[in-house]
N, C-alpha and C positions, 0 to 999 in steps of 0.2 A: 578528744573533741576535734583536734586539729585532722586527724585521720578518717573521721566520718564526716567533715566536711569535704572534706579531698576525695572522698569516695563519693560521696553524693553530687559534686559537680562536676566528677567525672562521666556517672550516670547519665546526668543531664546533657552534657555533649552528649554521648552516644544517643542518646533518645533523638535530641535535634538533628542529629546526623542522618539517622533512620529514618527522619524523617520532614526532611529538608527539603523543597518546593526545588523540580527538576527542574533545569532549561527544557523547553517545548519549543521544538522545533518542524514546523511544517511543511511541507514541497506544495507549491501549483502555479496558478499563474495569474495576473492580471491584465487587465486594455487597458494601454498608456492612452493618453491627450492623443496620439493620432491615432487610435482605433486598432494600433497592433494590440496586438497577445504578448505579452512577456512573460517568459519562467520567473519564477522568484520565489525563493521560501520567507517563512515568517519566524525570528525566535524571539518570542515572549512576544510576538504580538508585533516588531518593526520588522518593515519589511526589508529584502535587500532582493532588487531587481535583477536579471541577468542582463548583457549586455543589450542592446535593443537592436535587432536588424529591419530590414524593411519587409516585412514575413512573422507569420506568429510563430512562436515557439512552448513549447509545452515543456513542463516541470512532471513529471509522474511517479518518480521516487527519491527516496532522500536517506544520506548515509552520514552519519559525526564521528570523525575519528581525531582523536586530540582537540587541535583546533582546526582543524580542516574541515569545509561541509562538501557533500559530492552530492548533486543532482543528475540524475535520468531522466532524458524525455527525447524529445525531434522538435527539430524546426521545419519547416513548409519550404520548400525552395522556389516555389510561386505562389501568387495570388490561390491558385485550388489546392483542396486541405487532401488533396489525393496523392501529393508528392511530396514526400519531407523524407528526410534524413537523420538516421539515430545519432545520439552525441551524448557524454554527459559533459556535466560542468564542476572543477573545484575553486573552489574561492571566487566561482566567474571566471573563470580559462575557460573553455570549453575544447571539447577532444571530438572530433569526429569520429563516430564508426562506420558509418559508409559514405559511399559518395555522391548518395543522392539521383542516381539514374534507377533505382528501384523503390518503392516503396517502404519506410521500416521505421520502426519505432524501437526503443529503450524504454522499459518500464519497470524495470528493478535491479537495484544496484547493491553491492557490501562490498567491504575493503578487511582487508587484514594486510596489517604491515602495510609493505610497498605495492601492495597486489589491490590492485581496483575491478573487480568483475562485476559487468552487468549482463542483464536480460533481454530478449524482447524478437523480434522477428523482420525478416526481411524477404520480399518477395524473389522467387527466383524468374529463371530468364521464361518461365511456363505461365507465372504469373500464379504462382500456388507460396503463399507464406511460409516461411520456414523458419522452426524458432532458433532458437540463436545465443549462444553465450559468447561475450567476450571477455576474454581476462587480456589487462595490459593492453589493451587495443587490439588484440588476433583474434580473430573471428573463429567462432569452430561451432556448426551446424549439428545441429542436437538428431536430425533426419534425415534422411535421404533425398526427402525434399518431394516424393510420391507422394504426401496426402498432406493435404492445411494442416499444421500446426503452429502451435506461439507458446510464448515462456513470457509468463508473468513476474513472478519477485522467482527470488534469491533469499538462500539461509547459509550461511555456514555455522558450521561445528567441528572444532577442531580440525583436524586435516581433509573433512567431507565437504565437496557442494553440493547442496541440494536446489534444483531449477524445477519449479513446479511451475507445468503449464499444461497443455492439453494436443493428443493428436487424431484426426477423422471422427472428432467428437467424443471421444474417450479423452479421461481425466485420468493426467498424469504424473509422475516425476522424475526428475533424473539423477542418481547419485553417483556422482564422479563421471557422468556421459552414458550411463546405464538405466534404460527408462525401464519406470516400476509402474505397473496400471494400479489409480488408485482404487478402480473397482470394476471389472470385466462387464462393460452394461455401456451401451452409447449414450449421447445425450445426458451422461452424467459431466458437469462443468464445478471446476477446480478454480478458485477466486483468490486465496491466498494460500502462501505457506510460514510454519514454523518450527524451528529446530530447536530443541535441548537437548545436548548429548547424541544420544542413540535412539531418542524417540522425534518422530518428524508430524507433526499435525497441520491437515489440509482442511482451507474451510471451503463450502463450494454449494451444491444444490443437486439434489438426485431424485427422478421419478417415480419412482415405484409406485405410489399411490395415486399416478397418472397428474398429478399437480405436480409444479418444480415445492421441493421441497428441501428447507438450510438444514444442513450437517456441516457433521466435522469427522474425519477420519484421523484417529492414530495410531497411528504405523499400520493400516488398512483397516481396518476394524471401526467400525462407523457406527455412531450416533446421532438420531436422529433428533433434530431440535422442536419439531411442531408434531400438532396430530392429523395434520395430510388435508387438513378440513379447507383450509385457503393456502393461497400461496404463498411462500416466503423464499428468502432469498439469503443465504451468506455470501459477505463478501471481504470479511476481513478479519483476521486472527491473532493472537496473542495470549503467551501463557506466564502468568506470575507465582513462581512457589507450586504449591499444588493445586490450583485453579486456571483453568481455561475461560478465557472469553474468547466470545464471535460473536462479530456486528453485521449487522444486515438489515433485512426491513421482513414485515410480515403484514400481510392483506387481512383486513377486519373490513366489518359494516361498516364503520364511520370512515373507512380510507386506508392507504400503506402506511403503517407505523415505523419511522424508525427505531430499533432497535436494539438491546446487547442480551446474548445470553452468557448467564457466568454460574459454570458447572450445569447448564444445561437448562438454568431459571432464567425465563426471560424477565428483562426490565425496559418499559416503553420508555424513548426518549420525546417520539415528536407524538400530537396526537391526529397526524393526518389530515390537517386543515391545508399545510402547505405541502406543494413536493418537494422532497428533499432526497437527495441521492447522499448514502455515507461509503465514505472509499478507505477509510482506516480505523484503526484501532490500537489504543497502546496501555499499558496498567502500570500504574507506580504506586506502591504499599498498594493502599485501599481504592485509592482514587483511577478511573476509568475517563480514559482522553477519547473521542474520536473525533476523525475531521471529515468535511465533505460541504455541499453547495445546497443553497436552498435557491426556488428559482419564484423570483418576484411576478408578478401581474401581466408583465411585460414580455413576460418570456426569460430573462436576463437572469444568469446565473450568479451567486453570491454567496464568497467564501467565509466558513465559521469553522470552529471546535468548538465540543462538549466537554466541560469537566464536571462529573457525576449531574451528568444530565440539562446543566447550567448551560448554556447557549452564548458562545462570543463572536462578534463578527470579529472578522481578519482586516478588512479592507472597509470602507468610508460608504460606502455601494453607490457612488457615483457611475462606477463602470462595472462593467462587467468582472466575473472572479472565480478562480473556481480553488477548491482541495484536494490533494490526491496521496498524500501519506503523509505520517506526522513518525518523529521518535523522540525521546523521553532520556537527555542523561543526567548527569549531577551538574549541577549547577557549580560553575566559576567564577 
């Protein structure tokens, strides 16, 4: 008896283990009391501000390694949102990556070990975007800098970087500095990426049916999410076990839906009364997170997550707010 109880409560940890409510942790930004923008992420819901300067500054990706959280994003170095400077932030340090006499953003970031790399693009002296990885703070240009491009997120796996962004309008990737077209066709746009192993899946939106239309490609091989009939959009991905989601929105009669497809079946989140823009997506066991802003009457943007379709505000909606990635680990 003593032995089947010792086994059966042992069960029950493991169960509870499996299935133990993650930390949720989100990157974006709110307007403080004097009308700036502050980066800030949210975990479980409290906010923790970035330092405040006299200039907005943007949150756009978010990384948990130990106890350590690292954000990506830019600050404005004036009053116009046409000048800012990439940077990210851990624990609120912030690290600049340029110097702010060009244009550039950070917009996705992962760390392994001691090794911090982020995303994102910085104008050249032409005035043509050029995307951009930095690891450790050294900058190293994904282009030659001849045609617009940008690098949106960051994956690793194992000894690989994968930087998915886009170049002269072709959707692409780069594994270890080596760009891979996700699909020889212009006008195809690439919105996130994800890696397991040896297989790398892109969510994005492709023409062919003369509508943008959400897909996903793995390891180029594309699947397409609608039937071409209205417009739809992916913009964000994540794979749990043997199931893929992408979050996106999709155009109906009644208005843009927001959206998740998992294994390729859509499920509506919002029903298009309000606009809402979703910017991420994350999966833990069964349960489906995503984050993004819904915009009130006003105009005025305001930050939530969905957990299985359940709707939380982030912020008080006194001011302004917005979402722009979320990640999902074990709770401490």
């Amino acid at each position: 008896m003593k032995k089947i109880c010792i086994v059966f409560a042992a069960g029950l940890l493991l169960a509870a283990m499996a299935w133990a409510e993650p930390d949720v942790y989100i990157a974006g930004s709110e307007t403080n009391a004097a009308g700036i923008l502050v980066a800030c992420y949210w975990k479980n819901g409290v906010k923790t501000p970035m330092p405040a300067g006299n200039y907005h500054s943007h949150a756009e990706a978010i990384a948990v390694s130990e106890n350590d959280v690292y954000l990506a994003g830019y600050e404005n170095i004036g009053p116009s949102d046409t000048s800012s400077a990439a940077c990210y932030w851990k624990n609120g340090v912030k690290t600049a990556l340029t110097s702010g006499r060009a244009e550039a953003w950070a917009s996705g970031i992962a760390v392994s070990g001691n090794d911090v790399y982020a995303v994102g693009f910085e104008n050249n002296a032409a005035g043509v975007p050029v995307a951009l990885l930095w690891k450790n703070g050294v900058r190293i240009a994904l282009t030659d800098g001849k045609n617009e491009s940008n690098a949106y997120t960051i994956a690793l796996s194992g000894n690989n970087v994968y930087v998915m962004g886009h170049e002269d309008n072709v959707a692409c990737y780069w594994k270890n500095g080596s760009k891979i077209l996700v699909e020889n066709a212009k006008y195809t746009l690439a919105a996130a990426a994800f890696a397991v192993g040896r297989d790398v899946y892109i969510a994005g939106v492709e023409r062919s049916t003369g509508k943008a239309g959400a897909c996903y490609w793995k390891n180029g091989v594309k699947t397409v999410l609608t039937d071409g009939k209205f417009m739809s959009v992916a913009r964000a991905i994540t794979v749990s076990g043997n199931n893929v989601y992408v979050a996106g929105y999709a155009r109906t009669a009644a208005g843009d839906i927001v959206c998740y497809w998992k294994n390729g079946v859509q499920a509506a989140v919002t029903d298009g009364s309000v606009y809402t823009v979703i910017k991420a997506i994350a999966a833990w066991g069964n349960n489906v997170y995503m984050a993004g802003d819904e915009q009130d009457a006003a105009y005025n943007n305001h930050a939530y997550y969905w957990k299985n379709g359940v709707k939380t505000a982030l912020a008080d909606g006194r001011n302004s707010s917005n979402a722009r990635a979320i990640v999902l680990v074990d709770a401490k």
